[in-house]
C-alpha positions, -999 to +999 in steps of 0.1 A: +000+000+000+011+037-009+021+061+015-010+082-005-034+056+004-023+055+038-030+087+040-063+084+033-069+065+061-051+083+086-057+119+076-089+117+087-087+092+118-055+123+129-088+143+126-109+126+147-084+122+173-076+155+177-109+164+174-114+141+205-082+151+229-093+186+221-127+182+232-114+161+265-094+190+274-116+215+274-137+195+292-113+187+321-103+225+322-141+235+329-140+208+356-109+221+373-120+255+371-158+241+383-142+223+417-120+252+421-147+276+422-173+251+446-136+245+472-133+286+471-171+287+483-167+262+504-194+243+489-176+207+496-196+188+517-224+166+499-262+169+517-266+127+520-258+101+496-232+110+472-204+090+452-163+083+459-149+071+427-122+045+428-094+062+403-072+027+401-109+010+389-120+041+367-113+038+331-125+074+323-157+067+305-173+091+314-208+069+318-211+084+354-207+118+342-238+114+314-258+096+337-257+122+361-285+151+356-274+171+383-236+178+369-220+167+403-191+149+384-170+162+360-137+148+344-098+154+354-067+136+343-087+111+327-107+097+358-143+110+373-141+132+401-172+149+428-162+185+411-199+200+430-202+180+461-235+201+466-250+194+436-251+157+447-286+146+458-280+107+466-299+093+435-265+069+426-273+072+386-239+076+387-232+041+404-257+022+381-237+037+351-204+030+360-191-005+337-163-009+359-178-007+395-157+021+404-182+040+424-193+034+456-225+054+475-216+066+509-232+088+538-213+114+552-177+123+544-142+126+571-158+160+582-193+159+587-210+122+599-246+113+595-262+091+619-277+061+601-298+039+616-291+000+609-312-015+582-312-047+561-320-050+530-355-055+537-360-021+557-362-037+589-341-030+618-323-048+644-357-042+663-378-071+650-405-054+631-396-025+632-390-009+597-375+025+580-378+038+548-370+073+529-353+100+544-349+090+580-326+058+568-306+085+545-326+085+511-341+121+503-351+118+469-392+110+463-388+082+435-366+062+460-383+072+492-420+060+475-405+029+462-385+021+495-419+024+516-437-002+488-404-030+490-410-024+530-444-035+529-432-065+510-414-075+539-439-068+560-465-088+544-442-122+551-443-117+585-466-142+608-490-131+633-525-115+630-536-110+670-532-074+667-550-042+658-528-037+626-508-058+603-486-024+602-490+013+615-471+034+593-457+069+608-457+095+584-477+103+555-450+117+530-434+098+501-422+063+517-454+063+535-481+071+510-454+042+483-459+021+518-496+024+522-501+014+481-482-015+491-502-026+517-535-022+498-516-041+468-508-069+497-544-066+512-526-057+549-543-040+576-527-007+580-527+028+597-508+061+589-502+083+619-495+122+600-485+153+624-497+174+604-529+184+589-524+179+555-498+155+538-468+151+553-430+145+541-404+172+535-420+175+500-449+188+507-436+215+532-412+234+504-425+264+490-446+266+453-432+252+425-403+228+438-387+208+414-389+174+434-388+146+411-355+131+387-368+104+372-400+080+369-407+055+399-431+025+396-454+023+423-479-006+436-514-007+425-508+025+404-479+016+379-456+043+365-451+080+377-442+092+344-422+119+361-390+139+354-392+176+368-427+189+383-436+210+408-452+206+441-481+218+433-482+190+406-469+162+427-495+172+454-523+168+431-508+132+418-508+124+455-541+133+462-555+119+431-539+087+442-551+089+475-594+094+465-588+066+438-572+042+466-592+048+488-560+055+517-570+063+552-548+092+567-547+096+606-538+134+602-527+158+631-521+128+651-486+128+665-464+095+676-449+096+708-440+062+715-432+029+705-432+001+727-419-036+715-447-064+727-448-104+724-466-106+690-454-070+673-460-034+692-476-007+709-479+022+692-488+052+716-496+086+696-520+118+710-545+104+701-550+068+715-528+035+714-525+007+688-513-026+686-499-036+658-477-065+639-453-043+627-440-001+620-428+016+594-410+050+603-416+069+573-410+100+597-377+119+574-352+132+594-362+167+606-382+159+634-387+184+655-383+216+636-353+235+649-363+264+671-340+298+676-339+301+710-348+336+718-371+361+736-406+362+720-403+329+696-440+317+711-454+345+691-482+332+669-464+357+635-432+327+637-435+299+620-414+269+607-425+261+572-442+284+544-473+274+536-486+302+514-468+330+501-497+351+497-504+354+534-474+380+537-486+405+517-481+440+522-456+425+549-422+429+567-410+392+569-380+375+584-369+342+567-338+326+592-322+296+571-294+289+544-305+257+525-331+255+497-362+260+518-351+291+532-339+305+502-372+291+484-394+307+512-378+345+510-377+339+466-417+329+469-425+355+495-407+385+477-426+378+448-457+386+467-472+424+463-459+450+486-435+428+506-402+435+523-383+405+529-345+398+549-329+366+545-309+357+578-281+336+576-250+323+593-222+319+571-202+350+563-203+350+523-229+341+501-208+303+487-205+293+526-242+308+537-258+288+510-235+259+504-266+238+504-291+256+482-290+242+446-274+263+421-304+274+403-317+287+435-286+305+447-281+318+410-317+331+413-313+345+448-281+368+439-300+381+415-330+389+436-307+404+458-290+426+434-320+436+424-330+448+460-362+424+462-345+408+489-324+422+520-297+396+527-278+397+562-248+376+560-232+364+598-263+372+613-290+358+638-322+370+655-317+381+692-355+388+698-387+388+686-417+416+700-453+418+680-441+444+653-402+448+653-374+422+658-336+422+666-310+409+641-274+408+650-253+410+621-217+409+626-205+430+657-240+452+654-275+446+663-304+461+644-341+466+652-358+461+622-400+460+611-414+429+611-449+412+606-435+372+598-406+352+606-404+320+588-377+299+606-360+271+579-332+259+604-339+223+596-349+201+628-338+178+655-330+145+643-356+117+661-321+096+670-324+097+708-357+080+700-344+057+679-318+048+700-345+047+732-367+023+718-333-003+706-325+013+667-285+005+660-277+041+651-239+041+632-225+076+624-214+075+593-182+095+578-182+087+542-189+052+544-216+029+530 
C-alpha cells in the first residue's frame, strides 16, 4: 500500500483524534476550574448520599458523568471526580452507570457524619419489626423514598402473626409512607398512617410553590408508573391526592407518635390520640423531626413559623426568613414575589458560597440576583436576638439592628428523632463517608 493511500486512512482518523483530545481538554479544564470555584465557596460537603470514585478501577468513561443530571461529576486527568459535592442529591445514577464498578455510594464524608440507623435489606431494623424507609434511613429523593416504603411492605407482608390491631401502622404520610400504604393495599394488609400534620406530610410537601422534586419515573404498587421527570409541588400534590381518592387511603392526620413500645406478638404504638397494637411499623417519619427552634425572647409569638405554607399570606408585609439551605432560600424567593412585601434573609455563614452551600445552584443563581436587584435584603453572619409583635432584633456581625417585622419563617432544619431511635433499641452508626 502507498504512503497516498495511507494517507487516506489516517488523515482523517489524525482528525478525529484531535478532534477528540481537544474536546477532553476543554472539558477537564471547565472541571478544574468548576471544583476550584465550589472549594473557594466552600461548597464541599455533599447533603446525604453521594459517590467516591475508585481512580485505580475508573477507566474514564465518562458513563457516570452522562448519567448524572445534576452535573456533580465532572472529568480530570482522565478519571471521574465529585467536582460540585453540593449538587449531589443521593440518587446513585452515577453508580448504576459506571461499567467498571468504580463507584461506591456513601453517607457522610471525614468531616461531617450522619447518623444512620441499621437497616437490612428488607428495611427492617435490628428491632424485629420495626422498619424504615425514605429520608430517615438517609434517602431524600421521592422516587426512591415512595418505592423504598412499597419493597417495606413487601417485607412486612411475610411476616406471621395477625392477634393485633394492625398488620402495620405506618408513621408519616409523605413519600415512603403514601409508596408504603399502596403496598399494603396491593398486599391486602391491615394498615394505619399516623400524620402530624394536617395535610400530607413529608419534606416535599412542606417546600414552597413550584419545587422541582422529582429526577426520574418510579413505579409504584397498584398505580404503575409516575411518568415523572421535573414537576412541581403543586403537581406532585395533586398526583398524591388523586392517588389517594382513587385508593381509597386512610390518613390519621394531626395525630402525632410519641412512643413505641416492643410487645410479644409486634407493638404498641402510643400517639395523641390513642394506642394501637400492631404487627409491625414503618417510620416513614424523614429526618427533621422536630423543627429546629431559635432560642430567643418572643419565639411563642403566633407571626413565627417553621414552614411556608402560602406566600400570599405575607402580603403587604415585613418578613424574616432565618435559614441557608433551599427551603429558606425558596421561602424568602416565593414571599418576595408577593405584592408590597419586604423580605431579609438571615443567615450564618459570612459570604454568600458558605451561607448557602446547600441551596442548589439554580436557587442560589436566582437568589443573587434577587438580591441585586434589591427584592430581597440579605444579612450575611447574622442571627435573630429577639422577637416583639411588630419589630425584631437581628445581629449581624458586631452590630445589632431593630428592624419592622410582621412574619418570621424559621428554615433551620430540625432535630434529628435519633435519641428516640436509639431509646426504643434502633443501632444508630454515624457515618463518615462510608456505605
Amino acid at each position: 500500500m502507498q504512503i497516498a493511500d495511507l494517507a487516506i486512512y489516517l488523515i482523517p482518523l489524525a482528525v478525529i483524534m484531535l478532534f477528540y483530545i481537544g474536546r477532553r481538554k476543554k472539558a477537564e479544564k471547565n472541571s478544574i476550574a468548576q471544583m476550584k470555584e465550589a472549594f473557594a465557596q466552600g461548597l464541599t460537603e455533599p447533603a446525604s448520599l453521594h459517590p467516591i470514585i475508585d481512580p485505580v478501577r475508573c477507566l474514564g468513561s465518562g458513563s457516570c458523568i452522562k448519567a448524572c443530571p445534576e452535573q456533580a461529576l465532572g472529568m480530570i486527568k482522565g478519571k471521574a471526580v465529585l467536582i460540585n459535592p453540593t449538587y449531589c442529591i443521593g440518587h446513585g445514577a452515577c453508580a448504576a452507570a459506571c461499567p467498571q464498578d468504580a463507584i461506591t455510594l456513601v453517607f457522610g464524608t471525614e468531616k461531617r457524619g450522619m447518623d444512620i440507623p441499621q437497616v437490612d435489606p428488607t428495611f427492617e431494623t435490628n428491632v424485629k419489626g420495626l422498619f424504615i424507609a425514605g429520608e430517615l434511613g438517609g434517602m431524600g429523593l421521592i422516587r426512591k423514598s415512595a418505592s423504598q416504603g412499597a419493597q417495606a411492605m413487601d417485607s412486612i407482608a411475610k411476616l406471621k402473626g395477625s392477634a393485633n390491631d394492625y398488620d402495620a401502622v405506618i408513621v408519616g404520610a409523605g413519600p415512603a409512607g403514601l409508596g408504603a400504604a399502596l403496598g399494603a393495599i396491593q398486599h391486602k394488609l391491615r394498615y394505619l398512617i399516623v400524620e402530624q400534620e394536617v395535610s400530607l406530610g413529608g419534606a416535599i410537601f412542606q417546600y414552597p410553590r413550584n419545587k422541582v422534586a422529582m429526577t426520574a419515573p418510579v413505579k409504584l404498587p397498584v398505580i404503575g408508573e409516575m411518568h415523572f421527570k421535573e414537576v412541581s409541588k403543586e403537581r406532585l400534590l395533586e398526583f398524591w391526592l388523586d392517588i389517594i381518592e382513587k385508593t381509597s387511603i386512610q390518613i390519621n392526620y394531626n395525630e402525632r407518635m410519641e412512643n413505641v413500645t416492643p410487645t410479644d406478638n409486634g407493638f404498641i404504638v402510643k400517639t395523641s390520640k390513642g394506642e394501637y397494637t400492631t404487627r409491625s411499623v414503618l417510620l416513614a417519619i424523614g429526618r427533621r423531626g422536630t423543627p429546629r427552634k431559635l432560642g430567643v425572647p418572643g419565639e411563642e409569638l403566633p407571626k413565627v413559623v417553621y414552614r411556608l405554607i402560602d406566600p400570599e399570606q405575607y402580603r403587604n408585609m415585613h418578613v424574616i426568613v432565618v435559614g441557608g439551605g433551599d427551603s429558606a432560600v425558596e421561602a424568602a424567593m416565593a414571599v418576595a414575589t408577593e405584592p408590597g412585601t419586604t423580605v431579609s434573609l438571615c443567615a450564618r455563614g459570612d459570604e454568600f458560597g458558605a451561607a448557602f452551600g446547600g441551596a442548589k445552584p439554580k436557587n442560589r443563581d436566582k437568589l443573587k440576583a434577587m438580591i441585586d436587584a434589591g427584592k430581597i435584603k440579605l444579612y450575611l453572619k447574622s442571627a435573630v436576638k429577639s422577637i416583639k409583635p411588630e419589630t425584631a432584633v437581628v445581629k449581624f456581625g458586631d452590630e445589632e439592628t431593630e428592624i419592622p417585622n410582621d412574619g418570621i419563617i424559621v428554615c433551620a432544619g430540625g432535630t434529628l428523632p435519633t435519641p428516640f431511635l436509639k431509646q426504643i433499641g434502633v443501632m444508630v452508626e454515624t457515618k463518615f463517608g462510608t456505605a
